[in-house]
Phi, psi and omega in degrees: 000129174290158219261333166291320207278327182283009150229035159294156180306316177261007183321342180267317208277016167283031085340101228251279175309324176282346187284026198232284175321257189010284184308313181286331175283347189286324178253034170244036180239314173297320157332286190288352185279312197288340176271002190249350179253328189316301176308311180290312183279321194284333173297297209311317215266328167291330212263309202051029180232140161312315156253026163296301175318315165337283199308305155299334185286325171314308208280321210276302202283326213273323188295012199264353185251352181242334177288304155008279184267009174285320151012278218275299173316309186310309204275025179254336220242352193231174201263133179280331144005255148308341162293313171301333172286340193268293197315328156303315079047251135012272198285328189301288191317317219275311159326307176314320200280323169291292177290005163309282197309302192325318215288306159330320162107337174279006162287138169254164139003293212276337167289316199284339150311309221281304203283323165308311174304325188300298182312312213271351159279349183287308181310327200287311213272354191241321211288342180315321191239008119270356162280357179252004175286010199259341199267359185267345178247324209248317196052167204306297198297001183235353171318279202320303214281285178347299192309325184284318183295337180298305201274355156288334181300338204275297203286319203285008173273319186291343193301317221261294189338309198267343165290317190279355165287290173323323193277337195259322148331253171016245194327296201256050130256344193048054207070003170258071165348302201260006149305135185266333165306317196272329168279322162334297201284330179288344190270332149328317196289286186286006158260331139325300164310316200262344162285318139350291185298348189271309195285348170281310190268028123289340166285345181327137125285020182262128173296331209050083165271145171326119147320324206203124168239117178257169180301308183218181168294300155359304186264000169274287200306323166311312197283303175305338155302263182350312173302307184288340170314305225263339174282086197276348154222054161268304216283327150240054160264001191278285188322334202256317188275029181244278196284309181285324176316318182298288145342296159310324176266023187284337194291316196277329146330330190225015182296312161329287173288355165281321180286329206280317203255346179281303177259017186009092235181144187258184186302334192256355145275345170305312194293309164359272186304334194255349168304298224284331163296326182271333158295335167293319169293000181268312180287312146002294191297300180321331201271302192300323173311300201290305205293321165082204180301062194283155174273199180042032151298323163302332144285340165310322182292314203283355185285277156015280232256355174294296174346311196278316189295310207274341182252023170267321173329299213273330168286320151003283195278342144343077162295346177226176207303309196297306226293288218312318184302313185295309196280005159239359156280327196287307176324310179302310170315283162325266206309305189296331195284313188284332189275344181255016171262006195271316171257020125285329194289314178330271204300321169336271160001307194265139165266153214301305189304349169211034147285321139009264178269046103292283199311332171271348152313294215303335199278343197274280192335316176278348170302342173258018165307313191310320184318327181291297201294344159353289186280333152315298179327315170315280151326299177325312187278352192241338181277293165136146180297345161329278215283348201255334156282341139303285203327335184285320186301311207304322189308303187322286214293341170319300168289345191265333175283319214283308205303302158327333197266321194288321151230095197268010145297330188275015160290299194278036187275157200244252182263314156111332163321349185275333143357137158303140190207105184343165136268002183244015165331103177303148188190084188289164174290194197259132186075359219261154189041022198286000000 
């Protein structure tokens, strides 16, 4: 690889598997943006609570706190491959199954309960070993930029994902919003997209084979708790990409009701606001991506992630449509720069055999994210979403200081390369096994 390519914007995707992931995370992510504005306007419009939208986003997040590290062992002790492939497969059907019923006119509450818990267990049992498979294709030295492109593929689905849902509700309801028929049909959309996604990562040649056989299942989740114990800034890059972040991302979570009580606005200013959140994050990911292995990450996160708390504030207080769109591209930047600089250093860090289960810790750990927002939600229904969204920022930077003070290696953190680390890290050439 030429020395322009490994710090070029795109340098990881000169990988033939990863440029393959890549493609399959572009549809399974617009999958997931566009079924998340589809859900959302169609709960809001049954419910007309905040904290329905909560209660569902739960049912999706929470199996990830019982699942999780069954997770983690698979994806140490199986091939990741296959793992990814069956679980897609799997969330493929299950979608289908879902725009069935909307389409039908025969949906509750309660299928979007039902089908979350279903999904999010799927989700719990697979992602542990796709997030730790990447650094097994690209290696460390290409993490940062990999991570960074994984999180624009993330945002530019929000840029694209949630306008083009809204416009397509519009269009195949015929002008009837709150048809359940024309969200039938976008979720019809989004099970294609996630069958797409099955089919980039079965051309994957990386096998991902297991790394680690421990004596039972049992004692591989004790020996990753050990780890994490004993690596005090694995354990708080966990903490800073959990409790503040859970506040930030509080904005997206509740977006549905900021659009319906603040900017009283239909799907398609609702798709609006979260494009515009998702280009400042695109533009973030992009900035970081072009920037490579940078030092001084650690205050580059913490700088960020103060950044981001004061303008989920300034969105808060955003009475119309322009302002709320502007202070949430910006909020979007500043969040993809801290969260995709919090799981590079993460993976950097881990050594191969038991990244698997850390990434199913991290994961249980964000199953409680909704709990944080609980109490936000609480506000919103009773306060109002304004108030309960300044409430967050404040929580946010709030959490970002206790952190600082507790553990202030992670200010000094440099390239983040001084970490335990395999020597049998896989890292195909560029193009390899093409």
């Amino acid at each position: 690889m030429t020395e322009a390519a490994k710090t070029g914007m795109f340098s990881s995707l000169s990988f033939r598997d990863f440029r393959l992931l890549w493609f399959g995370n572009v549809a399974a992510t617009f999958a997931m943006q566009m079924q998340m504005v589809a859900r959302g306007w169609l709960i809001y419009d049954m419910t007309a609570s905040p904290m329905a939208l909560t209660w569902v986003m739960l049912s999706f997040m929470l199996p990830s706190v019982v699942f999780s590290l069954a997770g983690g062992v698979i994806a140490d002790r199986l091939r990741k491959r296959s793992i990814m492939i069956v679980s897609g497969i799997m969330n493929t059907i299950a979608t289908a199954a879902l725009a069935a019923i909307v389409y039908s006119g025969e949906v509750t509450f309660w299928h979007f309960i039902y089908f979350g818990v279903f999904n999010g267990t799927v989700l719990a049992l697979s992602m542990p070993a796709r997030a730790s498979v990447t650094p097994e294709i690209v290696g460390r030295d290409q993490v940062v930029n990999a991570m960074a492109l994984q999180s624009a593929t993330f945002n530019l689905s929000r840029i694209v994902g949630p306008t083009l849902a809204g416009g397509l509700i519009a269009l195949f309801a015929a002008g009837d919003t709150s048809s359940a028929e024309g969200v039938g049909i976008v979720i019809f959309h989004v099970a294609l997209l996630y069958l797409i996604s099955v089919i980039c990562t079965a051309l994957i040649h990386y096998q991902g084979n297991p790394h680690h056989q421990g004596a039972s299942p049992l004692d591989d989740v004790v020996e990753g708790f050990r780890f994490m114990r004993s690596e005090r800034i694995v354990l708080g890059m966990l903490v800073m990409g959990f409790v503040p972040m859970t506040f930030g991302f509080s904005v997206t979570f509740l977006m549905p009701a900021f659009n319906a009580d603040i900017i009283h606005g239909g799907p398609d200013t609702l798709g609006l606001l979260m494009t515009a959140a998702g280009a400042g994050a695109l533009g973030g990911s992009l900035l970081l991506a072009r920037a490579g292995d940078i030092g001084s990450k650690g205050r580059v996160m913490f700088y960020a992630g103060f950044l981001w708390a004061i303008f989920v504030g300034a969105f808060a207080l955003s009475g119309n449509l322009l302002a709320a769109m502007f202070f949430g591209a910006v909020s979007g930047l500043f969040g993809a720069v801290m969260g995709s600089l919090n799981m590079s250093v993460i993976q950097i860090a881990l050594p191969d055999h038991i990244r698997g289960r850390v990434m199913a810790i991290m994961m249980m750990a964000h199953g409680f994210m909704p709990l944080g927002i609980i109490p936000i939600s609480a506000v919103a229904e009773n306060q109002g979403i304004d108030l309960a969204l300044l409430l967050a920022g404040v929580l946010m930077a709030g959490s970002l200081l206790l952190i600082r003070l507790w553990i202030p290696e992670l200010a000094r953190i440099d390239r983040g390369h001084e970490a335990p680390s395999d020597t049998g890290t896989h890292a195909g050439e560029p193009e390899s096994a093409a």
